[in-house]
N, C-alpha and C positions, 0 to 999 in steps of 0.2 A: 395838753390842756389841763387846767384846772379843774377843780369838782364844780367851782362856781362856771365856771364856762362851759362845762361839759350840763350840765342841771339846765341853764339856759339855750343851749345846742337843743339841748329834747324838748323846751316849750315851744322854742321854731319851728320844728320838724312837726310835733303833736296841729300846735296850730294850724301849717298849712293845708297837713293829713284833718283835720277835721274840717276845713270850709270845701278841701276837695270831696272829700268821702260826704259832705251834705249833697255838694252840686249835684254830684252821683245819685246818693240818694233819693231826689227828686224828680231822674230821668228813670228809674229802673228800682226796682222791689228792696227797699233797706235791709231786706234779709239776705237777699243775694250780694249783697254789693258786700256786707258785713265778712259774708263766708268768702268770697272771692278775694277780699282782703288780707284775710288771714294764710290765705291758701300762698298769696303772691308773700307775705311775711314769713312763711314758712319758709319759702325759696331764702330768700333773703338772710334771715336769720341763718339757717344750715351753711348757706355759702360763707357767711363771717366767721360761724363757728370755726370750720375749718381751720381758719385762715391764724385765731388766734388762740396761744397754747393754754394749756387745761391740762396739768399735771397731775390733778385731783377730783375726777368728777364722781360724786359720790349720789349714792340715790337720796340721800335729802337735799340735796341741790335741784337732782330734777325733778322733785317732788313739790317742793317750793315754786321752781319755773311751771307746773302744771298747774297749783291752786294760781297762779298770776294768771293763765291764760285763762281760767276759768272763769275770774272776772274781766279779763279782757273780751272776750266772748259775751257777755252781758252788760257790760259795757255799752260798747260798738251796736251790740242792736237795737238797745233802747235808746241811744246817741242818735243812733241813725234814723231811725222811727219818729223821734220827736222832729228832728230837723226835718225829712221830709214832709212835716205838715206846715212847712214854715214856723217853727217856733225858735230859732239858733238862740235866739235873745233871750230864753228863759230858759232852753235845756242848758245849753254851753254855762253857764254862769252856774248853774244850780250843781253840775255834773261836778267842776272844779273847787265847788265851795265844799262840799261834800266829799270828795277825794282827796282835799287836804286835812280836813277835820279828823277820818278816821286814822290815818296814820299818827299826825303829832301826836294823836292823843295814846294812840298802842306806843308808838314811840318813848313816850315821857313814863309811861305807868308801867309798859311791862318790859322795852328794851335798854333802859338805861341810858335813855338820850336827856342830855343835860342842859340842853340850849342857854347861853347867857343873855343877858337882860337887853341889847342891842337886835338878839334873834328872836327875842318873846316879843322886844316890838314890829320885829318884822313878820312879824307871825300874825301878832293882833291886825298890822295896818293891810296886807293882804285878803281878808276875804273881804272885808265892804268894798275895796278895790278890783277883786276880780268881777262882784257883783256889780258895782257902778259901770265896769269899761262894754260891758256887754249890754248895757242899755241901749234902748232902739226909741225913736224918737215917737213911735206909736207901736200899738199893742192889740190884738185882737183878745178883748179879756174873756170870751166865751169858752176860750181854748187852753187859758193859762192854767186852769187843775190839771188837764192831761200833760201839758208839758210839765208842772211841776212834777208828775209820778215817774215823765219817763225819766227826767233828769236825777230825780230821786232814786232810783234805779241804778242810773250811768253811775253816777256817786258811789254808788256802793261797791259797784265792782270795778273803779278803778282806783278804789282805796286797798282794796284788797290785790289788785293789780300791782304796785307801786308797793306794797307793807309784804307782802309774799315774797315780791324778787328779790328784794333788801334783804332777805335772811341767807341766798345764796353765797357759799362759800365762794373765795377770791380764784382760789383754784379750778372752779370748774370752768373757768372760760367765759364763754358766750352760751354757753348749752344750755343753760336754764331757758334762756330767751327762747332757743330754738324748740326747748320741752314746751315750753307757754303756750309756742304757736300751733303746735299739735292739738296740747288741748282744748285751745280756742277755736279749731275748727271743726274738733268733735262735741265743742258745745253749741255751736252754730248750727251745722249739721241737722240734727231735728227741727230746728226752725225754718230752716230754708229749703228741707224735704215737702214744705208741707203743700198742697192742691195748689194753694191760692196765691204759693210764691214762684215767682217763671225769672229761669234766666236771663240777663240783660243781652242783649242781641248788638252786632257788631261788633267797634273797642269798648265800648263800655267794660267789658269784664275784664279787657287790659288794663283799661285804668286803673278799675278797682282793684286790680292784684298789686301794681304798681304802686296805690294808695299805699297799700296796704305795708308795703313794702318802704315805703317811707315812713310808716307808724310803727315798725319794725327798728326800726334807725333812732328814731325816737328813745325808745324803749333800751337800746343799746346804749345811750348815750348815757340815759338815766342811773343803767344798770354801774356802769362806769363812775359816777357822780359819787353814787353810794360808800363808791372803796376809797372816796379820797376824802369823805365830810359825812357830819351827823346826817342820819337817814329825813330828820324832821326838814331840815336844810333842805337835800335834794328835791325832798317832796314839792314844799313852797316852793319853790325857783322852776323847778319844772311843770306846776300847775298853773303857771302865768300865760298857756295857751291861748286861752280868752283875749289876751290881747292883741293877737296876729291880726282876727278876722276885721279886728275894728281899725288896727293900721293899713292891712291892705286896701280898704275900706277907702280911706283918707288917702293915701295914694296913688292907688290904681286908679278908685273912680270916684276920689275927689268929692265924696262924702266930704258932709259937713258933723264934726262932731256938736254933739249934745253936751250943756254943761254939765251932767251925771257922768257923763263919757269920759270929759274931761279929768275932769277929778279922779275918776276911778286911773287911767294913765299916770296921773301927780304921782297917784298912789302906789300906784304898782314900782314907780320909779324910788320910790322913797324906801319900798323892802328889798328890794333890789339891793340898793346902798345898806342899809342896815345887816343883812344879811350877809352881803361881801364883807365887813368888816369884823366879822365872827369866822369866817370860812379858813 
């Protein structure tokens, strides 16, 4: 696969791991479903490692895969927190605009990413695009500060999720990923210890390992993405997640999009193209 096709593989994957891991979130405690997640990603992640060679794994590789899962771990519970109050429309949008931003921008300023003038427009036309496809055609505006904080949150630690794992060397494998998901569960962990958060009961905690396990795949695909194309590249292409929920959306159940909706799709499609033709 290509870096562009593999970049694209992980917004699939992220995509459907985020409407899943909402549904979740809504039947059973966002903190538990976050840590069950990570727990079922660990599995996941270790069995891939295995699988694929690592001639070189050095402790700044999994030191790297550890600050990744630390904001993957903050991430996933402020992602999940928000979505379970019903907000996906402002967290998902907010979480993606702002986990692209912090990267191109370390990217350009402190790693040497050099994006040409076809990738700066792919770059520019992506976030009002990520922002517009996640539009919802009504809005509880009582609620839109707290979703903005949590998505503002999400933001942060899956900029640092995504800018972290990119620096892992090409040699160590998959192990980063697998380091990530350790310690995204020991950052979990205190949150999901606490009184007020309870196990989800039945499969629910299958699924969420499951999820979780697929945000894992994700994450493998991206990490993959990295070794073949500029890190700014992979980032955009694989933060086009945002547009899964509002396809499945129109397909499965025949949602009607929004002309906001619309547009933001045009658009995602437009950096899409721009970016393939730099990769």
């Amino acid at each position: 696969m290509t870096g562009v096709s593999l970049a694209l593989a992980s917004a699939l994957s992220y995509g459907v791991a985020d409407v899943w891991g909402g549904l979740l979130s809504r039947r059973a405690d966002f903190r538990a479903v976050a840590l069950l997640g990570q727990a079922g990603g660990l599995v996941c992640a270790v069995a891939a490692a295995l699988l694929v060679p690592a001639p070189g794994v050095t402790g700044a590789d999994l030191g790297w895969g550890a600050l990744s899962g630390v904001g993957t771990g903050a991430a996933m519970v402020f992602l999940y927190r928000g979505i379970s109050n019903g907000n996906m429309s402002v967290v998902v949008p907010v979480s993606a605009v702002g986990g692209v931003a912090l990267p191109v921008v370390a990217g350009v300023a402190f790693l040497g990413d050099r994006p040409s003038a076809p990738a700066w427009a792919g770059i520019a036309v992506v976030l009002p695009a990520l922002w517009l496809v996640s539009r919802s055609r009504s809005e509880d505006h009582g609620r839109v500060r707290a979703a903005l904080l949590n998505g503002l949150v999400a933001s942060c630690g899956i900029g640092i999720q995504y800018l972290a794992l990119a620096q892992a060397g090409g040699d160590a494998g998959l192990w980063p990923v697998a380091a990530g998901r350790v310690a995204a569960v020991l950052a979990i962990a205190p949150m999901a210890g606490s009184p007020q958060c309870r196990l989800p009961s039945g499969k629910t905690w299958l699924w969420s390992a499951l999820n979780g396990a697929l945000a894992t795949v994700a994450l493998v695909f991206y990490l993959l993405a990295t070794r073949e194309q500029l890190v700014v590249i992979a980032v955009v292409l694989s933060s086009l997640y945002p547009v899964v929920p509002v396809l499945l959306g129109v397909t499965a159940l025949r949602e009607r999009l929004s002309a906001a909706q619309a547009a933001g799709l045009a658009g995602a499609g437009v950096a899409v193209v721009l970016l393939t033709l730099t990769a």
